[in-house]
C-alpha positions as a Markdown table, in Angstrom:
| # | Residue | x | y | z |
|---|---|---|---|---|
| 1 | Unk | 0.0 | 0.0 | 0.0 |
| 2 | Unk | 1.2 | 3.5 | -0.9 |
| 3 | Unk | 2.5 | 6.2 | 1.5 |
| 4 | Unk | -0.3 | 8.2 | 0.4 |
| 5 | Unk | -3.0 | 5.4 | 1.0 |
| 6 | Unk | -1.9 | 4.9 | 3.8 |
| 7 | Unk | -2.1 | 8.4 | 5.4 |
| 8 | Unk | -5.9 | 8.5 | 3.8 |
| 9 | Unk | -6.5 | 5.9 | 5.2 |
| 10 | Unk | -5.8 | 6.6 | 9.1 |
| 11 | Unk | -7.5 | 9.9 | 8.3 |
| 12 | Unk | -10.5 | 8.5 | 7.4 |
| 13 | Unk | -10.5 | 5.6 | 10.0 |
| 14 | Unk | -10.0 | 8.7 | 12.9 |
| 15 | Unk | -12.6 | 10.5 | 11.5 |
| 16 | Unk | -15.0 | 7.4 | 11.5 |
| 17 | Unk | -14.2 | 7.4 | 15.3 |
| 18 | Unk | -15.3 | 10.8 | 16.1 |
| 19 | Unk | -18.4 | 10.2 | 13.8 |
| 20 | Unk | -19.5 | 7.3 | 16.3 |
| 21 | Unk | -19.6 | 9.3 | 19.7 |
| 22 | Unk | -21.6 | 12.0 | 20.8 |
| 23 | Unk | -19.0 | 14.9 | 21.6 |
| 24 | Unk | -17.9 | 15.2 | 25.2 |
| 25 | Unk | -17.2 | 19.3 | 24.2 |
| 26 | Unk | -17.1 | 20.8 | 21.0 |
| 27 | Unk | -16.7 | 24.4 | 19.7 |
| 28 | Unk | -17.2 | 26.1 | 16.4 |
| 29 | Unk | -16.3 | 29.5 | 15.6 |
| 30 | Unk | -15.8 | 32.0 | 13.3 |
| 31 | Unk | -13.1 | 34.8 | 12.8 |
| 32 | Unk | -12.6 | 38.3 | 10.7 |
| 33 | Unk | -8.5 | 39.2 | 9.9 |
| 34 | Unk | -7.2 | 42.0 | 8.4 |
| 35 | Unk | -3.5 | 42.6 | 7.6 |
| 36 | Unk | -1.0 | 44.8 | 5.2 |
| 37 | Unk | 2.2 | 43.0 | 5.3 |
| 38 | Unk | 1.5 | 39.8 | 4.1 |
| 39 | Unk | 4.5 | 37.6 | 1.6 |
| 40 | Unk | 4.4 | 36.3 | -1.9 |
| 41 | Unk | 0.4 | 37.1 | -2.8 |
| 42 | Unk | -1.1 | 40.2 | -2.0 |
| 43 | Unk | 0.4 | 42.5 | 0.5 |
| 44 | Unk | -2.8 | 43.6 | 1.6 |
| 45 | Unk | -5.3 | 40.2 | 2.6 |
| 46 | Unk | -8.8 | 40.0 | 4.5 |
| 47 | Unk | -9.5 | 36.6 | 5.8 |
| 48 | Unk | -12.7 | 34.7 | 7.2 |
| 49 | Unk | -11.9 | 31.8 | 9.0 |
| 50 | Unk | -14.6 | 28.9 | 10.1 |
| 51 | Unk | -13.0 | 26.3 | 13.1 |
| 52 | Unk | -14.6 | 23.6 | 14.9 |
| 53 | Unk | -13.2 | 21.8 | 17.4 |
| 54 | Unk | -14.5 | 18.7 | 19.6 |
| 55 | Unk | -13.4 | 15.7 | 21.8 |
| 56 | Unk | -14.8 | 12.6 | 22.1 |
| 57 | Unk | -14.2 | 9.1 | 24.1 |
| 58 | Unk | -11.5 | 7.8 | 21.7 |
| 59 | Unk | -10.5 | 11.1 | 19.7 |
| 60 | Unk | -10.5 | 14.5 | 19.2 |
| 61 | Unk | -10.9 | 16.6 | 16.0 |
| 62 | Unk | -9.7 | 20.3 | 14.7 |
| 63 | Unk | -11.1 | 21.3 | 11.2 |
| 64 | Unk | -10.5 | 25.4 | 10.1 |
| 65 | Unk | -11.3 | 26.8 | 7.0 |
| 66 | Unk | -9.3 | 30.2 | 5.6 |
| 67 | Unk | -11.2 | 32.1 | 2.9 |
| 68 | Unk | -8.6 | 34.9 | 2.1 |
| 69 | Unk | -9.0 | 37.8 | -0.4 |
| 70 | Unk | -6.4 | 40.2 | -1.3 |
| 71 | Unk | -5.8 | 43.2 | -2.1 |
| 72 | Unk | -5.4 | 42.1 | -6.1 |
| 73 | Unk | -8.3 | 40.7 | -5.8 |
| 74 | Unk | -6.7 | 37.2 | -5.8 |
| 75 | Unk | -8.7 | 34.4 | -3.5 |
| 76 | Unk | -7.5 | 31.6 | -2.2 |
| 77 | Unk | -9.5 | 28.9 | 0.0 |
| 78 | Unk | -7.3 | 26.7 | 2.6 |
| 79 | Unk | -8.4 | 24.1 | 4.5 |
| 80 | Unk | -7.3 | 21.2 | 7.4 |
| 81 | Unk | -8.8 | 18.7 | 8.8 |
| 82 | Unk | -7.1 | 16.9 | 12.1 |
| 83 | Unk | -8.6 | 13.9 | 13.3 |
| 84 | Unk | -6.2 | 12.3 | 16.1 |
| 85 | Unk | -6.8 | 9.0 | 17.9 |
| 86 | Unk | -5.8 | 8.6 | 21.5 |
| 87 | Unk | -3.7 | 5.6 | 22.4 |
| 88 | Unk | -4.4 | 5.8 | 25.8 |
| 89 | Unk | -8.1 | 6.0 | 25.7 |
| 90 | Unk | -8.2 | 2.8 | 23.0 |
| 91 | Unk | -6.0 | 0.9 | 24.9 |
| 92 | Unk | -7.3 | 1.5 | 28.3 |
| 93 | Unk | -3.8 | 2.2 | 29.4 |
| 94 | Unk | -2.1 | 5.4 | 31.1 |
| 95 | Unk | 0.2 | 6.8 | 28.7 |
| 96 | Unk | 0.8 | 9.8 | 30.8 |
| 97 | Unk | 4.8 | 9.9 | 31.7 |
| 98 | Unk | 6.6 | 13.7 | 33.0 |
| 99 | Unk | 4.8 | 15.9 | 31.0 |
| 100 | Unk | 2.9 | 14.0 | 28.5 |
| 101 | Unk | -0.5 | 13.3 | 29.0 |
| 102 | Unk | -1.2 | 11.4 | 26.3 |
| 103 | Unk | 0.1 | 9.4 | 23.2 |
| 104 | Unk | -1.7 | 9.9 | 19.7 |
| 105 | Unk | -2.3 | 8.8 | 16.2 |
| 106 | Unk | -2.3 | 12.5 | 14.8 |
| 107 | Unk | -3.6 | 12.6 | 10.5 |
| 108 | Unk | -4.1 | 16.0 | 8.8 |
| 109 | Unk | -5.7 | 16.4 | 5.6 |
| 110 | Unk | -4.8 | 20.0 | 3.8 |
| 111 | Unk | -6.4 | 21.1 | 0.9 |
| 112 | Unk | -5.8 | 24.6 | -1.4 |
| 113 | Unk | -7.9 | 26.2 | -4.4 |
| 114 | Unk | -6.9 | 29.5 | -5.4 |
| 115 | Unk | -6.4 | 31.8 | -8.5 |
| 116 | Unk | -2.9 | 30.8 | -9.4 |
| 117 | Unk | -3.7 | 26.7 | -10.2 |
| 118 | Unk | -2.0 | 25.4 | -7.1 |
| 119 | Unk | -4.7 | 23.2 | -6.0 |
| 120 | Unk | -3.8 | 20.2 | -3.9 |
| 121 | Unk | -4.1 | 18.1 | -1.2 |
| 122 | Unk | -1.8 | 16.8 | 1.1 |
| 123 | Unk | -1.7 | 13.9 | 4.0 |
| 124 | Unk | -0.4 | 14.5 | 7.0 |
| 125 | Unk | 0.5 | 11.5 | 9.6 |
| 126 | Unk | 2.7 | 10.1 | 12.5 |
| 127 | Unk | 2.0 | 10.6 | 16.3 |
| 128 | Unk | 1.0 | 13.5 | 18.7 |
| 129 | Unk | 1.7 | 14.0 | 22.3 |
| 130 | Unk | -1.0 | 15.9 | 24.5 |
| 131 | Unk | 1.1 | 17.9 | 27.6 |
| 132 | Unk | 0.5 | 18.7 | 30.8 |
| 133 | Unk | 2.2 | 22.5 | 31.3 |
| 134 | Unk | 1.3 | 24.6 | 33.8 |
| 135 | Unk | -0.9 | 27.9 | 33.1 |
| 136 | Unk | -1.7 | 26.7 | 29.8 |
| 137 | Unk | -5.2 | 25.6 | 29.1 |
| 138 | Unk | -4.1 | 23.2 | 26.1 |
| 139 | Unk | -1.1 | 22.1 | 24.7 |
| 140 | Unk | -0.1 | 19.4 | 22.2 |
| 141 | Unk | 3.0 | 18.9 | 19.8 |
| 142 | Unk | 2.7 | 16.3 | 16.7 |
| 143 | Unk | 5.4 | 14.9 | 14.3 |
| 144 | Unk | 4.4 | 14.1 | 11.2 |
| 145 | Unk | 5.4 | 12.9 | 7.6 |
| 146 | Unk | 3.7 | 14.5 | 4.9 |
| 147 | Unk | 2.7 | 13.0 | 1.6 |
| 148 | Unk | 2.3 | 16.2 | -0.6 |
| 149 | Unk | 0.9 | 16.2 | -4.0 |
| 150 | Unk | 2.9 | 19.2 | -5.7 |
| 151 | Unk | 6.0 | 18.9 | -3.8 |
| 152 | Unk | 8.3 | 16.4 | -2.6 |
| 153 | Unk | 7.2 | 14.6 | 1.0 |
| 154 | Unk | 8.8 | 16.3 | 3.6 |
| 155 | Unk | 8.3 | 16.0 | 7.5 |
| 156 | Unk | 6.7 | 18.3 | 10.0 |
| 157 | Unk | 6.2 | 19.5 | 13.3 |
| 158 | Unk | 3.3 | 21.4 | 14.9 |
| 159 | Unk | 3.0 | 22.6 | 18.5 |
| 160 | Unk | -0.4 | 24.2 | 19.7 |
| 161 | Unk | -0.9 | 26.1 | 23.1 |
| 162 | Unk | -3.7 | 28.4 | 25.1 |
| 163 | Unk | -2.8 | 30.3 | 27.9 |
| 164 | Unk | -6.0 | 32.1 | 29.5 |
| 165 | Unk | -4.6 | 34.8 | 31.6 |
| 166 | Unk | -6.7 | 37.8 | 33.8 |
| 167 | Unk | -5.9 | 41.5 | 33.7 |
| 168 | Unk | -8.6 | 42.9 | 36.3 |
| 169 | Unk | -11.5 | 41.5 | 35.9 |
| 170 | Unk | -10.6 | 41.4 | 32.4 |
| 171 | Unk | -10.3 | 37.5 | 30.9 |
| 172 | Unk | -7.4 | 37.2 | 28.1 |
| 173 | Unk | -6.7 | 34.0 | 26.0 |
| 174 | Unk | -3.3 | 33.7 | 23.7 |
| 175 | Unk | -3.3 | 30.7 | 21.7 |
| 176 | Unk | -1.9 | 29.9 | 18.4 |
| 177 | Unk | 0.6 | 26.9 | 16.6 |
| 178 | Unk | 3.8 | 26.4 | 15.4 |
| 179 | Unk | 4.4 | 24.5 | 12.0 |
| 180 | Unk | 7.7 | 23.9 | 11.3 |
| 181 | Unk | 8.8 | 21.5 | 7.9 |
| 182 | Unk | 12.5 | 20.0 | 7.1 |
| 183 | Unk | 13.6 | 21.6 | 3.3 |
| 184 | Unk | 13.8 | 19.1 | 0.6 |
| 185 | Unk | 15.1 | 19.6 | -3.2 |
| 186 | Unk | 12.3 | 19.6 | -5.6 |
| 187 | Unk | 12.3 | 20.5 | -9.4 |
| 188 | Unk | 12.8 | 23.7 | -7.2 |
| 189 | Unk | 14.2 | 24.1 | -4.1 |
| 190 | Unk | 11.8 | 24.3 | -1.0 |
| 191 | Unk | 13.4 | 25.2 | 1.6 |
| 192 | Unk | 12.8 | 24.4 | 5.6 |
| 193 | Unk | 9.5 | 26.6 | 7.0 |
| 194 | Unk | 8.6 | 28.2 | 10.3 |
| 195 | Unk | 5.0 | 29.0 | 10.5 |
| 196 | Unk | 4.5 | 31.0 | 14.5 |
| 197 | Unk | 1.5 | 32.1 | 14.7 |
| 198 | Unk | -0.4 | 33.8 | 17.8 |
| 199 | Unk | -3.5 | 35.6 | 18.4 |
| 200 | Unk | -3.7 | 37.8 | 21.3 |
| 201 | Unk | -7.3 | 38.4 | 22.3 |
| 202 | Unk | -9.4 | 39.9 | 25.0 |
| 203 | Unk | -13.0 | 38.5 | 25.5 |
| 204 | Unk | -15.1 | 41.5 | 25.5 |
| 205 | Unk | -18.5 | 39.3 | 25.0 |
| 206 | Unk | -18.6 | 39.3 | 29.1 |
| 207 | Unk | -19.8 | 42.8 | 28.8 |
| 208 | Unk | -22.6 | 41.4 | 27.0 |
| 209 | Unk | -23.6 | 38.6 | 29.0 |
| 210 | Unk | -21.7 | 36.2 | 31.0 |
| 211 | Unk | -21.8 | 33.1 | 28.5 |
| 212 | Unk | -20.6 | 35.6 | 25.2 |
| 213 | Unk | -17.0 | 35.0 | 23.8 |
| 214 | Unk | -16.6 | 37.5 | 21.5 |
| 215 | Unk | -13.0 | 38.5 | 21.2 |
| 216 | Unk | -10.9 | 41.6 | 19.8 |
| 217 | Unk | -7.5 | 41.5 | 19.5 |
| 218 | Unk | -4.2 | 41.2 | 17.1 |
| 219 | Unk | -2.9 | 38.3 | 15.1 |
| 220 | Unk | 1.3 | 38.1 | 14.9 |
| 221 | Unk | 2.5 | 35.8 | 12.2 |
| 222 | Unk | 6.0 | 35.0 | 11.8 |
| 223 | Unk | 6.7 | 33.1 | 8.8 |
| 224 | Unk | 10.1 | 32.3 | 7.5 |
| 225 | Unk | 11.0 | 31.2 | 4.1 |
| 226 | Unk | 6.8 | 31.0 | 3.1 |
| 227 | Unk | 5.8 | 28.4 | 1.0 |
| 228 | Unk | 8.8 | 26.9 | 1.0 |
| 229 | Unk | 10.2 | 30.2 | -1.0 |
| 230 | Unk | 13.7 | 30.8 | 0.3 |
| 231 | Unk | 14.4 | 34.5 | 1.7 |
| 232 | Unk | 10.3 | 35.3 | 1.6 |
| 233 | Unk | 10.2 | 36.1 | 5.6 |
| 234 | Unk | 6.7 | 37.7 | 6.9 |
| 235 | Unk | 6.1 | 39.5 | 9.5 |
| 236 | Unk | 2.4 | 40.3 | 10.0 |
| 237 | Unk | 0.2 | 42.1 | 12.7 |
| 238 | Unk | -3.3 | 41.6 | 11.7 |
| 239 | Unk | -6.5 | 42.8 | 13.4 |
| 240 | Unk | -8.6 | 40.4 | 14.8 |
| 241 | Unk | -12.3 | 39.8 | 15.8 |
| 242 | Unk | -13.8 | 36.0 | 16.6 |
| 243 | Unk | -17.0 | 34.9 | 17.7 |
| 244 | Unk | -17.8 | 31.5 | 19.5 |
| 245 | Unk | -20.9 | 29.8 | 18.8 |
Protein backbone atom coordinates (compact mmCIF):
# COMPACT_ATOMS: atom_id res chain seq x y z
CA UNK A 1 0.00 0.00 0.00
CA UNK A 2 1.18 3.47 -0.86
CA UNK A 3 2.47 6.21 1.50
CA UNK A 4 -0.34 8.22 0.40
CA UNK A 5 -3.00 5.43 0.97
CA UNK A 6 -1.95 4.91 3.85
CA UNK A 7 -2.10 8.45 5.39
CA UNK A 8 -5.85 8.55 3.84
CA UNK A 9 -6.49 5.86 5.25
CA UNK A 10 -5.85 6.59 9.06
CA UNK A 11 -7.46 9.95 8.32
CA UNK A 12 -10.50 8.52 7.41
CA UNK A 13 -10.52 5.56 10.02
CA UNK A 14 -10.03 8.73 12.93
CA UNK A 15 -12.62 10.53 11.47
CA UNK A 16 -14.96 7.36 11.54
CA UNK A 17 -14.23 7.38 15.29
CA UNK A 18 -15.31 10.78 16.11
CA UNK A 19 -18.37 10.16 13.77
CA UNK A 20 -19.46 7.30 16.26
CA UNK A 21 -19.56 9.31 19.66
CA UNK A 22 -21.65 11.97 20.76
CA UNK A 23 -18.96 14.92 21.56
CA UNK A 24 -17.95 15.22 25.18
CA UNK A 25 -17.24 19.35 24.15
CA UNK A 26 -17.15 20.77 21.04
CA UNK A 27 -16.71 24.41 19.72
CA UNK A 28 -17.23 26.13 16.40
CA UNK A 29 -16.31 29.48 15.57
CA UNK A 30 -15.82 32.04 13.27
CA UNK A 31 -13.05 34.84 12.77
CA UNK A 32 -12.56 38.28 10.74
CA UNK A 33 -8.54 39.23 9.94
CA UNK A 34 -7.24 41.96 8.41
CA UNK A 35 -3.46 42.63 7.60
CA UNK A 36 -1.03 44.82 5.23
CA UNK A 37 2.20 43.03 5.30
CA UNK A 38 1.49 39.81 4.14
CA UNK A 39 4.48 37.62 1.56
CA UNK A 40 4.42 36.31 -1.91
CA UNK A 41 0.44 37.08 -2.81
CA UNK A 42 -1.07 40.22 -1.96
CA UNK A 43 0.44 42.54 0.50
CA UNK A 44 -2.78 43.59 1.65
CA UNK A 45 -5.30 40.19 2.61
CA UNK A 46 -8.78 40.00 4.55
CA UNK A 47 -9.48 36.62 5.84
CA UNK A 48 -12.68 34.65 7.15
CA UNK A 49 -11.90 31.80 9.01
CA UNK A 50 -14.60 28.92 10.09
CA UNK A 51 -13.01 26.34 13.10
CA UNK A 52 -14.63 23.59 14.95
CA UNK A 53 -13.23 21.81 17.35
CA UNK A 54 -14.48 18.72 19.58
CA UNK A 55 -13.38 15.71 21.79
CA UNK A 56 -14.84 12.55 22.14
CA UNK A 57 -14.24 9.11 24.06
CA UNK A 58 -11.47 7.82 21.69
CA UNK A 59 -10.50 11.12 19.72
CA UNK A 60 -10.49 14.55 19.15
CA UNK A 61 -10.86 16.55 15.95
CA UNK A 62 -9.67 20.33 14.68
CA UNK A 63 -11.07 21.34 11.23
CA UNK A 64 -10.46 25.38 10.15
CA UNK A 65 -11.26 26.81 6.96
CA UNK A 66 -9.31 30.19 5.62
CA UNK A 67 -11.20 32.14 2.89
CA UNK A 68 -8.60 34.93 2.06
CA UNK A 69 -8.95 37.79 -0.41
CA UNK A 70 -6.37 40.23 -1.27
CA UNK A 71 -5.79 43.24 -2.06
CA UNK A 72 -5.39 42.08 -6.12
CA UNK A 73 -8.34 40.72 -5.79
CA UNK A 74 -6.71 37.17 -5.82
CA UNK A 75 -8.73 34.37 -3.45
CA UNK A 76 -7.50 31.60 -2.22
CA UNK A 77 -9.50 28.88 0.04
CA UNK A 78 -7.27 26.67 2.64
CA UNK A 79 -8.40 24.08 4.50
CA UNK A 80 -7.28 21.22 7.45
CA UNK A 81 -8.79 18.74 8.75
CA UNK A 82 -7.14 16.90 12.15
CA UNK A 83 -8.56 13.87 13.34
CA UNK A 84 -6.16 12.28 16.08
CA UNK A 85 -6.80 9.01 17.89
CA UNK A 86 -5.76 8.64 21.49
CA UNK A 87 -3.66 5.64 22.36
CA UNK A 88 -4.36 5.81 25.78
CA UNK A 89 -8.06 5.99 25.70
CA UNK A 90 -8.17 2.84 23.02
CA UNK A 91 -6.01 0.90 24.94
CA UNK A 92 -7.31 1.48 28.27
CA UNK A 93 -3.76 2.19 29.40
CA UNK A 94 -2.13 5.43 31.12
CA UNK A 95 0.21 6.83 28.70
CA UNK A 96 0.85 9.85 30.80
CA UNK A 97 4.85 9.90 31.69
CA UNK A 98 6.57 13.72 33.02
CA UNK A 99 4.78 15.91 30.96
CA UNK A 100 2.86 13.97 28.47
CA UNK A 101 -0.47 13.30 29.04
CA UNK A 102 -1.20 11.36 26.28
CA UNK A 103 0.08 9.41 23.24
CA UNK A 104 -1.73 9.94 19.68
CA UNK A 105 -2.32 8.80 16.23
CA UNK A 106 -2.28 12.48 14.75
CA UNK A 107 -3.64 12.62 10.53
CA UNK A 108 -4.13 16.01 8.84
CA UNK A 109 -5.74 16.43 5.63
CA UNK A 110 -4.75 20.01 3.82
CA UNK A 111 -6.41 21.14 0.86
CA UNK A 112 -5.83 24.56 -1.40
CA UNK A 113 -7.94 26.23 -4.36
CA UNK A 114 -6.90 29.49 -5.41
CA UNK A 115 -6.38 31.77 -8.50
CA UNK A 116 -2.87 30.76 -9.36
CA UNK A 117 -3.74 26.73 -10.17
CA UNK A 118 -2.01 25.43 -7.09
CA UNK A 119 -4.68 23.22 -5.96
CA UNK A 120 -3.77 20.25 -3.92
CA UNK A 121 -4.13 18.06 -1.24
CA UNK A 122 -1.79 16.78 1.05
CA UNK A 123 -1.69 13.88 3.97
CA UNK A 124 -0.44 14.50 6.99
CA UNK A 125 0.53 11.50 9.59
CA UNK A 126 2.65 10.09 12.45
CA UNK A 127 1.95 10.62 16.25
CA UNK A 128 1.02 13.48 18.68
CA UNK A 129 1.69 13.99 22.34
CA UNK A 130 -1.01 15.93 24.48
CA UNK A 131 1.06 17.89 27.62
CA UNK A 132 0.53 18.73 30.80
CA UNK A 133 2.25 22.45 31.26
CA UNK A 134 1.27 24.65 33.76
CA UNK A 135 -0.95 27.87 33.07
CA UNK A 136 -1.75 26.66 29.80
CA UNK A 137 -5.23 25.55 29.11
CA UNK A 138 -4.07 23.22 26.06
CA UNK A 139 -1.08 22.13 24.66
CA UNK A 140 -0.05 19.44 22.20
CA UNK A 141 2.97 18.94 19.77
CA UNK A 142 2.68 16.27 16.71
CA UNK A 143 5.38 14.93 14.29
CA UNK A 144 4.41 14.06 11.24
CA UNK A 145 5.38 12.92 7.64
CA UNK A 146 3.74 14.50 4.88
CA UNK A 147 2.74 13.05 1.65
CA UNK A 148 2.29 16.15 -0.56
CA UNK A 149 0.91 16.18 -4.02
CA UNK A 150 2.90 19.19 -5.70
CA UNK A 151 6.03 18.90 -3.83
CA UNK A 152 8.30 16.37 -2.63
CA UNK A 153 7.18 14.57 0.99
CA UNK A 154 8.82 16.33 3.63
CA UNK A 155 8.35 16.01 7.51
CA UNK A 156 6.72 18.33 10.01
CA UNK A 157 6.20 19.45 13.29
CA UNK A 158 3.26 21.44 14.86
CA UNK A 159 3.03 22.55 18.47
CA UNK A 160 -0.42 24.16 19.67
CA UNK A 161 -0.87 26.07 23.07
CA UNK A 162 -3.68 28.37 25.15
CA UNK A 163 -2.83 30.34 27.89
CA UNK A 164 -5.98 32.05 29.48
CA UNK A 165 -4.59 34.76 31.61
CA UNK A 166 -6.73 37.83 33.83
CA UNK A 167 -5.94 41.49 33.74
CA UNK A 168 -8.61 42.89 36.28
CA UNK A 169 -11.52 41.49 35.88
CA UNK A 170 -10.60 41.41 32.35
CA UNK A 171 -10.31 37.50 30.90
CA UNK A 172 -7.39 37.15 28.06
CA UNK A 173 -6.67 33.98 25.99
CA UNK A 174 -3.35 33.72 23.75
CA UNK A 175 -3.32 30.75 21.68
CA UNK A 176 -1.94 29.90 18.37
CA UNK A 177 0.56 26.94 16.61
CA UNK A 178 3.76 26.42 15.40
CA UNK A 179 4.36 24.53 12.02
CA UNK A 180 7.69 23.93 11.31
CA UNK A 181 8.78 21.52 7.87
CA UNK A 182 12.48 19.95 7.11
CA UNK A 183 13.65 21.55 3.30
CA UNK A 184 13.79 19.12 0.63
CA UNK A 185 15.08 19.58 -3.18
CA UNK A 186 12.31 19.65 -5.63
CA UNK A 187 12.35 20.46 -9.37
CA UNK A 188 12.77 23.72 -7.24
CA UNK A 189 14.20 24.13 -4.14
CA UNK A 190 11.79 24.31 -1.01
CA UNK A 191 13.37 25.18 1.58
CA UNK A 192 12.82 24.35 5.56
CA UNK A 193 9.54 26.57 6.97
CA UNK A 194 8.63 28.23 10.29
CA UNK A 195 5.04 28.96 10.51
CA UNK A 196 4.50 30.97 14.50
CA UNK A 197 1.46 32.05 14.71
CA UNK A 198 -0.43 33.80 17.81
CA UNK A 199 -3.46 35.62 18.38
CA UNK A 200 -3.70 37.79 21.26
CA UNK A 201 -7.28 38.44 22.29
CA UNK A 202 -9.41 39.94 24.96
CA UNK A 203 -13.00 38.48 25.47
CA UNK A 204 -15.10 41.48 25.50
CA UNK A 205 -18.45 39.30 25.03
CA UNK A 206 -18.59 39.25 29.07
CA UNK A 207 -19.77 42.79 28.82
CA UNK A 208 -22.57 41.44 26.99
CA UNK A 209 -23.61 38.62 29.01
CA UNK A 210 -21.74 36.17 31.05
CA UNK A 211 -21.77 33.10 28.50
CA UNK A 212 -20.58 35.60 25.18
CA UNK A 213 -17.04 34.97 23.84
CA UNK A 214 -16.62 37.52 21.54
CA UNK A 215 -13.03 38.49 21.23
CA UNK A 216 -10.86 41.59 19.81
CA UNK A 217 -7.51 41.47 19.45
CA UNK A 218 -4.18 41.20 17.08
CA UNK A 219 -2.89 38.26 15.06
CA UNK A 220 1.27 38.11 14.91
CA UNK A 221 2.45 35.76 12.20
CA UNK A 222 6.01 35.04 11.85
CA UNK A 223 6.71 33.06 8.80
CA UNK A 224 10.05 32.33 7.51
CA UNK A 225 10.98 31.17 4.08
CA UNK A 226 6.77 31.02 3.14
CA UNK A 227 5.76 28.36 0.97
CA UNK A 228 8.78 26.94 1.02
CA UNK A 229 10.24 30.19 -1.02
CA UNK A 230 13.73 30.79 0.30
CA UNK A 231 14.42 34.54 1.69
CA UNK A 232 10.32 35.30 1.57
CA UNK A 233 10.24 36.06 5.63
CA UNK A 234 6.70 37.67 6.94
CA UNK A 235 6.12 39.50 9.52
CA UNK A 236 2.42 40.27 10.01
CA UNK A 237 0.24 42.11 12.68
CA UNK A 238 -3.26 41.65 11.73
CA UNK A 239 -6.49 42.84 13.41
CA UNK A 240 -8.60 40.40 14.82
CA UNK A 241 -12.33 39.83 15.78
CA UNK A 242 -13.85 36.04 16.56
CA UNK A 243 -17.00 34.90 17.70
CA UNK A 244 -17.79 31.53 19.48
CA UNK A 245 -20.93 29.79 18.79
Amino acid sequence: MKLTQIAVALTVASTAAFTQAAPVWQDFSLTGLYGENYEVVDEKQTTLTVEYAAKVKYADVFFFMDRMHGSDDNNVTYFELAPRLSLGEITGKKLAAGPVKDVLIATTWEGNQDNFGNDFDNFLYGVGFDLNIPYTQYASVNFYRANNEIQKDDYQMTITYGVPFKLGSEDFLVDGFLDWSTAEKDDVAHASELNWTTQWKWNAGKHISPDTRLYLGIEHSVWNNKFGVKGKDENNVSALVKYHF
